[in-house]
C-alpha positions in Angstrom: 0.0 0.0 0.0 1.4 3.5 -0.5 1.9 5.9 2.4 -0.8 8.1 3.7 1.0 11.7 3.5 -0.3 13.5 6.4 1.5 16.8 6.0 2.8 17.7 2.6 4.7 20.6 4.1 6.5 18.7 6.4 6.7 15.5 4.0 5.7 13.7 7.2 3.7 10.5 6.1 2.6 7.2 7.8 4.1 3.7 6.2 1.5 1.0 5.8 3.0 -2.4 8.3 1.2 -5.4 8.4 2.3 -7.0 11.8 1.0 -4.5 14.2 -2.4 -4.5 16.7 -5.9 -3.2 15.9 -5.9 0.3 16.7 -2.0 0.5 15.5 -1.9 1.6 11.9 1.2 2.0 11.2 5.1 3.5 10.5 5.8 7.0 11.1 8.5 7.4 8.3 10.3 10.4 10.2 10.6 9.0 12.9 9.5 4.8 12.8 7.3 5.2 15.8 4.4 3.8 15.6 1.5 5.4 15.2 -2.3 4.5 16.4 -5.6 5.3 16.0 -7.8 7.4 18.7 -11.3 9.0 19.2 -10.6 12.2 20.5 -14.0 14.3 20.3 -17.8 13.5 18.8 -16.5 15.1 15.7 -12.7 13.7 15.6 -10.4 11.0 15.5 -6.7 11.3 16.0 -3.6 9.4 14.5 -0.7 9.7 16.8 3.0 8.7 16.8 4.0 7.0 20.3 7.5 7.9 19.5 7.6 11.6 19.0 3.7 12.9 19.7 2.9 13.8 15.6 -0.7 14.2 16.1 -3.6 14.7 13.1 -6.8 14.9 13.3 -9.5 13.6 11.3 -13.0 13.0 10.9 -15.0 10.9 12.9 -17.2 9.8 9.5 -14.1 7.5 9.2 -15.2 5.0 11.5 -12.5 3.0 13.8 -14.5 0.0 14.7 -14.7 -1.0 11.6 -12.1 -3.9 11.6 -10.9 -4.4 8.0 -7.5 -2.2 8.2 -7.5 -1.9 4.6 -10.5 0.1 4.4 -9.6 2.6 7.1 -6.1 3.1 5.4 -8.0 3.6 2.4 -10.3 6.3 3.7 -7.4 7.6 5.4 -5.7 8.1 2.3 -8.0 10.0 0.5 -9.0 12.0 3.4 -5.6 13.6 4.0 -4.9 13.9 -0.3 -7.4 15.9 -0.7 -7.7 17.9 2.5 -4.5 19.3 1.1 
């Protein structure tokens, strides 16, 4: 899967890995902390980097129970590409 850019400023992005737990997503290329999945508010969700505190927010539309991963990085993905 390609990465999910979540900053095109910054360059920061988010590396799709397969052998992580549920609300884990994945890689943080900067900095290869992992980064997870969190409901923050009614209205957002969170994706946040254990390893140096990148945080971004998102809509909560993009539902986290949902437990096919592919489909959240999918959503994911267009959701930041064209919130740019």
């Amino acid at each position: 899967m390609k990465n999910i850019t979540v900053d095109r400023e910054t360059g920061e992005s988010i590396r799709y890995h397969g052998n992580v737990s549920y609300n884990c997503l994945g890689v943080h290329v900067i900095c290869e902390g992992f980064v997870y999945m969190k409901t923050v508010s009614e209205m957002h969700n969170a994706l946040f980097c254990k390893a140096c505190g990148l945080r971004k927010l998102f809509p909560s539309t993009i539902d986290l129970t949902v437990f096919d991963r592919n489909r959240i990085w999918w959503e994911l993905s267009e959701y930041f590409e064209n919130a740019q």
